[in-house]
N, C-alpha and C positions, 0 to 999 in steps of 0.2 A: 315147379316141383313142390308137390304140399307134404309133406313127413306132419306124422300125428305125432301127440304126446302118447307116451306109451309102446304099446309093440305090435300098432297098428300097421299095416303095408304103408309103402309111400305113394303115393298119386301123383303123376304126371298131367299138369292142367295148362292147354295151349290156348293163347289168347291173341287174337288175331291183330293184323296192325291197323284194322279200320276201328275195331274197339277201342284202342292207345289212343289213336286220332280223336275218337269222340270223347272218351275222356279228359284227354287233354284240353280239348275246347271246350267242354264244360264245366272245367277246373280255372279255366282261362276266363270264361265269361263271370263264374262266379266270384271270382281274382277284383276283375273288372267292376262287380259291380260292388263289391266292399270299399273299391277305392273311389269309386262314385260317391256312396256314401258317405265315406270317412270325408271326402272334400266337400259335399255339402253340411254336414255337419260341423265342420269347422269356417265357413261362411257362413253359417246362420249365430256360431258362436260369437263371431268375429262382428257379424252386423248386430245382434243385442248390446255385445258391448260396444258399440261406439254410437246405437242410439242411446245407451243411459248414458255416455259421454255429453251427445249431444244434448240431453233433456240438462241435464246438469249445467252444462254453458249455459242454453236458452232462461236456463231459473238464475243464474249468477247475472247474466244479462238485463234480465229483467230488473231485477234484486237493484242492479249497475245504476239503471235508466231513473228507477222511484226515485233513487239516493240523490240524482241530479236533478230531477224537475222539484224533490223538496229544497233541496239549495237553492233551486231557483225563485222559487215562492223568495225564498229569505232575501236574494239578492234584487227581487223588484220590490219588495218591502225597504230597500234600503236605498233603491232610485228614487221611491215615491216621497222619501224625505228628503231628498235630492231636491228634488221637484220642487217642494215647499218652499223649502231656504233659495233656492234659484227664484222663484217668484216673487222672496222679497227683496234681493238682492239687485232684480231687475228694476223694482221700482226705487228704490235707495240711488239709482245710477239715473234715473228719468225716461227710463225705458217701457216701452207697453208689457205686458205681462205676455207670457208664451201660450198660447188658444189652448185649452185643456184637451182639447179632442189633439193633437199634433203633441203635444207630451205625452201623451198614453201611448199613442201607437207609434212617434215614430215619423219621419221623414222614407217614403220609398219603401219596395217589397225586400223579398228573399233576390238576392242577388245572385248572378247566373241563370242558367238554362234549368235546373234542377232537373237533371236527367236521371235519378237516385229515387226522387218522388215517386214514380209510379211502382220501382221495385218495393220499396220500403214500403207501400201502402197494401201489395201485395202480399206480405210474409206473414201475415197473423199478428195477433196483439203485441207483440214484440216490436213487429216493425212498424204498428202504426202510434205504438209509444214512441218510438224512433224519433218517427217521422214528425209528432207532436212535440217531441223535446225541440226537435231541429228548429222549427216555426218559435219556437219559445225564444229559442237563443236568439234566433235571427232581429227577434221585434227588443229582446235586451239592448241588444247591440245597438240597434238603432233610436230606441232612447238613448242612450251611452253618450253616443255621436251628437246627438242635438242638444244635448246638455253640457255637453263641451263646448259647441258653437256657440252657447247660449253665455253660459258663464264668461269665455273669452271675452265674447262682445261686452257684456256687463262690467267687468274690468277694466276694460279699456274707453270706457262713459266713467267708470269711475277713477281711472287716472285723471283725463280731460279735467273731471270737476276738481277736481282735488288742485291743480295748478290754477283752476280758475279761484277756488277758493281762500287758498292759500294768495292771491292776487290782490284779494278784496281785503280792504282795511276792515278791522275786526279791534283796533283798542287804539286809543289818543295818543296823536304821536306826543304829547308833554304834558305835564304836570298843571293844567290851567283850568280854564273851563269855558264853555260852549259861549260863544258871546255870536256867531250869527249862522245859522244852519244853512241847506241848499235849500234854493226857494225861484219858484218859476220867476218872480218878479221881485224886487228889492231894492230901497233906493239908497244910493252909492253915497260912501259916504264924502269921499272924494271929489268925483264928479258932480253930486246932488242930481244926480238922474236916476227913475226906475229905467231896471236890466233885468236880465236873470243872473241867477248868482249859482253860478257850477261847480262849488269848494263849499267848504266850512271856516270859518275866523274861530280861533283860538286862542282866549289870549292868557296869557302866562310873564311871571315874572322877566325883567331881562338877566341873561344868561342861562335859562334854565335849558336842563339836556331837550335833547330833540329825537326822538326813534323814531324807524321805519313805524307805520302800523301794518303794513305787509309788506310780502315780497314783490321785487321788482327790480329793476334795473337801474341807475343813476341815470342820466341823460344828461344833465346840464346843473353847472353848479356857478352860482353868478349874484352879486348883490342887485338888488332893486329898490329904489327908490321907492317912496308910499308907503 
Protein backbone atom coordinates (compact mmCIF):
# COMPACT_ATOMS: atom_id res chain seq x y z
CA UNK A 1 0.00 0.00 0.00
CA UNK A 2 1.76 3.34 -1.19
CA UNK A 3 -0.50 6.55 0.52
CA UNK A 4 1.14 10.00 -0.98
CA UNK A 5 2.08 13.01 0.92
CA UNK A 6 -0.76 15.15 0.63
CA UNK A 7 -4.59 14.29 -0.54
CA UNK A 8 -3.33 12.07 -3.18
CA UNK A 9 -5.47 8.57 -3.55
CA UNK A 10 -3.68 5.68 -2.11
CA UNK A 11 -2.28 2.90 -4.35
CA UNK A 12 -2.28 -0.64 -3.73
CA UNK A 13 1.18 -2.10 -5.24
CA UNK A 14 1.49 -6.04 -5.19
CA UNK A 15 4.81 -7.51 -5.44
CA UNK A 16 5.14 -10.98 -6.16
CA UNK A 17 7.09 -13.65 -3.99
CA UNK A 18 9.66 -14.52 -6.97
CA UNK A 19 10.66 -10.66 -6.68
CA UNK A 20 11.32 -11.06 -2.57
CA UNK A 21 13.25 -14.11 -3.58
CA UNK A 22 15.54 -12.18 -6.06
CA UNK A 23 15.81 -9.56 -3.98
CA UNK A 24 16.64 -11.15 -1.18
CA UNK A 25 19.50 -13.00 -3.03
CA UNK A 26 20.81 -10.09 -4.31
CA UNK A 27 20.89 -8.40 -1.07
CA UNK A 28 22.44 -11.76 0.13
CA UNK A 29 25.10 -11.83 -2.57
CA UNK A 30 25.88 -8.18 -2.15
CA UNK A 31 26.00 -9.12 1.92
CA UNK A 32 28.51 -11.67 0.79
CA UNK A 33 30.65 -9.92 -1.06
CA UNK A 34 31.30 -6.77 1.51
CA UNK A 35 32.22 -9.46 3.93
CA UNK A 36 34.59 -10.86 1.25
CA UNK A 37 35.97 -7.82 1.17
CA UNK A 38 35.97 -6.50 4.49
CA UNK A 39 38.19 -10.02 5.27
CA UNK A 40 40.40 -9.38 2.72
CA UNK A 41 41.20 -6.22 3.61
CA UNK A 42 41.92 -7.04 7.05
CA UNK A 43 44.47 -9.89 5.67
CA UNK A 44 46.26 -7.56 3.65
CA UNK A 45 46.14 -5.20 6.74
CA UNK A 46 47.23 -7.93 8.93
CA UNK A 47 50.10 -9.21 6.42
CA UNK A 48 51.70 -5.32 5.90
CA UNK A 49 51.83 -5.24 9.41
CA UNK A 50 53.75 -8.14 10.31
CA UNK A 51 55.91 -7.83 7.10
CA UNK A 52 57.18 -4.24 8.50
CA UNK A 53 57.32 -6.49 11.77
CA UNK A 54 59.42 -8.77 9.96
CA UNK A 55 61.70 -6.15 8.05
CA UNK A 56 62.23 -4.59 11.52
CA UNK A 57 63.52 -8.08 13.02
CA UNK A 58 65.51 -8.86 9.86
CA UNK A 59 67.34 -4.98 10.41
CA UNK A 60 67.67 -5.57 14.43
CA UNK A 61 69.13 -9.02 13.30
CA UNK A 62 71.29 -7.77 11.20
CA UNK A 63 72.06 -4.67 13.28
CA UNK A 64 72.68 -8.13 16.01
CA UNK A 65 75.17 -10.12 13.79
CA UNK A 66 77.66 -6.67 12.71
CA UNK A 67 77.76 -5.95 16.58
CA UNK A 68 79.12 -9.70 16.93
CA UNK A 69 81.63 -10.22 14.06
CA UNK A 70 82.98 -6.61 15.36
CA UNK A 71 83.62 -8.16 18.80
CA UNK A 72 84.96 -10.74 17.12
CA UNK A 73 87.55 -8.73 15.08
CA UNK A 74 88.39 -7.41 18.82
CA UNK A 75 88.50 -10.99 20.49
CA UNK A 76 90.95 -12.51 17.59
CA UNK A 77 92.99 -9.35 18.04
CA UNK A 78 93.29 -10.46 21.57
CA UNK A 79 94.20 -14.44 20.70
CA UNK A 80 96.82 -13.05 18.40
CA UNK A 81 98.48 -11.67 21.40
CA UNK A 82 97.77 -14.77 22.94
CA UNK A 83 99.62 -16.28 20.40
CA UNK A 84 102.86 -14.10 20.85
CA UNK A 85 103.46 -14.42 24.56
CA UNK A 86 102.41 -18.42 24.05
CA UNK A 87 105.34 -18.46 21.47
CA UNK A 88 107.79 -17.11 23.98
CA UNK A 89 106.66 -18.81 26.79
CA UNK A 90 107.02 -22.10 24.60
CA UNK A 91 110.52 -21.31 24.13
CA UNK A 92 111.31 -20.20 27.89
CA UNK A 93 110.11 -23.98 28.72
CA UNK A 94 112.40 -25.64 25.68
CA UNK A 95 109.71 -26.39 23.67
CA UNK A 96 109.48 -25.89 19.50
CA UNK A 97 107.45 -23.08 18.86
CA UNK A 98 103.43 -23.84 17.60
CA UNK A 99 103.76 -23.86 13.32
CA UNK A 100 102.04 -20.32 12.57
CA UNK A 101 99.77 -21.96 9.91
CA UNK A 102 98.05 -24.36 13.01
CA UNK A 103 97.73 -21.16 15.38
CA UNK A 104 95.89 -19.26 12.79
CA UNK A 105 93.41 -21.64 11.94
CA UNK A 106 93.15 -23.93 14.37
CA UNK A 107 93.15 -27.84 15.07
CA UNK A 108 90.07 -29.61 13.07
CA UNK A 109 86.68 -28.12 11.16
CA UNK A 110 83.21 -26.99 12.20
CA UNK A 111 82.06 -29.75 14.27
CA UNK A 112 78.98 -31.90 13.54
CA UNK A 113 77.02 -32.49 10.48
CA UNK A 114 76.07 -28.69 9.90
CA UNK A 115 72.64 -29.59 8.76
CA UNK A 116 71.63 -25.51 9.33
CA UNK A 117 74.42 -24.57 6.60
CA UNK A 118 72.67 -24.99 3.57
CA UNK A 119 69.43 -23.24 5.21
CA UNK A 120 71.43 -20.33 6.56
CA UNK A 121 73.11 -19.96 3.08
CA UNK A 122 69.83 -19.90 1.58
CA UNK A 123 68.03 -16.81 3.39
CA UNK A 124 69.66 -13.85 1.94
CA UNK A 125 72.46 -11.61 3.44
CA UNK A 126 71.07 -12.12 6.83
CA UNK A 127 71.82 -15.70 6.70
CA UNK A 128 74.80 -15.80 4.86
CA UNK A 129 76.20 -13.28 7.68
CA UNK A 130 74.89 -15.93 9.95
CA UNK A 131 76.39 -18.48 8.37
CA UNK A 132 79.81 -16.32 8.13
CA UNK A 133 79.59 -15.45 11.97
CA UNK A 134 79.04 -19.06 12.63
CA UNK A 135 82.50 -20.26 10.74
CA UNK A 136 84.19 -17.23 12.63
CA UNK A 137 83.13 -18.52 16.07
CA UNK A 138 83.87 -21.99 15.23
CA UNK A 139 87.79 -21.21 14.00
CA UNK A 140 87.80 -18.83 17.56
CA UNK A 141 87.06 -21.64 19.25
CA UNK A 142 89.55 -23.70 17.90
CA UNK A 143 92.27 -21.44 18.41
CA UNK A 144 91.01 -21.24 22.02
CA UNK A 145 91.45 -24.93 22.38
CA UNK A 146 95.07 -25.13 21.00
CA UNK A 147 96.11 -22.46 23.06
CA UNK A 148 95.07 -24.01 26.01
CA UNK A 149 96.87 -27.44 25.02
CA UNK A 150 99.61 -25.30 24.29
CA UNK A 151 100.12 -23.33 27.33
CA UNK A 152 99.23 -26.42 29.60
CA UNK A 153 102.02 -28.15 27.95
CA UNK A 154 104.39 -25.18 28.44
CA UNK A 155 103.69 -25.05 32.07
CA UNK A 156 104.18 -28.29 32.88
CA UNK A 157 108.21 -28.20 30.92
CA UNK A 158 108.16 -25.39 32.88
CA UNK A 159 107.43 -26.87 36.43
CA UNK A 160 109.93 -29.92 35.36
CA UNK A 161 112.68 -27.25 34.81
CA UNK A 162 112.06 -25.23 37.66
CA UNK A 163 112.67 -28.67 40.09
CA UNK A 164 115.52 -29.37 37.97
CA UNK A 165 116.81 -26.03 38.47
CA UNK A 166 116.11 -25.38 41.62
CA UNK A 167 118.27 -28.98 41.94
CA UNK A 168 121.30 -27.35 40.47
CA UNK A 169 123.78 -25.65 42.87
CA UNK A 170 123.63 -22.19 42.00
CA UNK A 171 126.04 -20.36 45.08
CA UNK A 172 129.05 -22.03 47.56
CA UNK A 173 127.96 -24.00 49.94
CA UNK A 174 130.68 -21.86 52.56
CA UNK A 175 132.49 -19.11 53.05
CA UNK A 176 136.07 -20.12 51.24
CA UNK A 177 137.25 -20.24 47.97
CA UNK A 178 137.62 -22.33 44.91
CA UNK A 179 140.90 -24.38 45.41
CA UNK A 180 140.09 -27.36 42.62
CA UNK A 181 137.32 -27.36 40.02
CA UNK A 182 135.59 -30.45 37.92
CA UNK A 183 138.20 -31.56 35.58
CA UNK A 184 138.05 -34.65 33.13
CA UNK A 185 141.67 -35.44 34.50
CA UNK A 186 143.39 -34.33 37.70
CA UNK A 187 146.00 -35.57 39.84
CA UNK A 188 144.87 -36.74 43.36
CA UNK A 189 146.40 -35.41 45.84
CA UNK A 190 146.14 -38.32 48.11
CA UNK A 191 146.54 -41.06 45.87
CA UNK A 192 149.20 -39.13 43.41
CA UNK A 193 147.37 -40.55 40.50
CA UNK A 194 145.63 -38.67 37.53
CA UNK A 195 141.42 -39.52 37.70
CA UNK A 196 138.79 -37.46 36.80
CA UNK A 197 137.52 -35.22 39.49
CA UNK A 198 133.47 -35.27 39.55
CA UNK A 199 133.18 -32.41 42.67
CA UNK A 200 134.70 -29.15 43.52
CA UNK A 201 137.30 -28.77 46.75
CA UNK A 202 136.57 -25.83 48.72
CA UNK A 203 138.52 -24.92 51.09
CA UNK A 204 137.42 -22.60 54.06
CA UNK A 205 138.34 -21.95 57.57
CA UNK A 206 137.79 -24.90 60.22
CA UNK A 207 134.27 -24.65 61.64
CA UNK A 208 132.99 -22.40 59.23
CA UNK A 209 128.96 -22.90 58.42
CA UNK A 210 128.10 -25.24 55.54
CA UNK A 211 124.64 -24.66 53.36
CA UNK A 212 122.89 -26.53 50.94
CA UNK A 213 123.68 -24.76 47.48
CA UNK A 214 120.53 -26.33 46.34
CA UNK A 215 117.76 -28.35 47.03
CA UNK A 216 117.75 -31.94 47.53
CA UNK A 217 117.52 -34.48 49.75
CA UNK A 218 119.95 -35.84 52.71
CA UNK A 219 121.03 -39.43 51.99
CA UNK A 220 123.79 -40.16 54.10
CA UNK A 221 125.48 -38.37 56.88
CA UNK A 222 128.90 -40.00 58.00
CA UNK A 223 132.62 -38.73 58.86
CA UNK A 224 135.28 -39.66 56.31
CA UNK A 225 138.64 -39.84 56.56
CA UNK A 226 140.95 -37.75 53.96
Amino acid sequence: MLVPHGSGASRAVEVSQTFVKVLAGIGSVVALTFLVLGVAAISRGVSITRGRALENENRILADEIQRMRERMVVLRDTLNRFGEREQELRLLAGLNPTDRGVQQAGIGGPAGTWPERDSLATLGPNGQQALAARLDVDALARRASLLVRSLNEAYDSLAHQRERMAATPSIMPTKGWLSSAFAAERFHPILHLARPHEGIDVSAPEGAEIEAPAAGVVTDVRWEEG
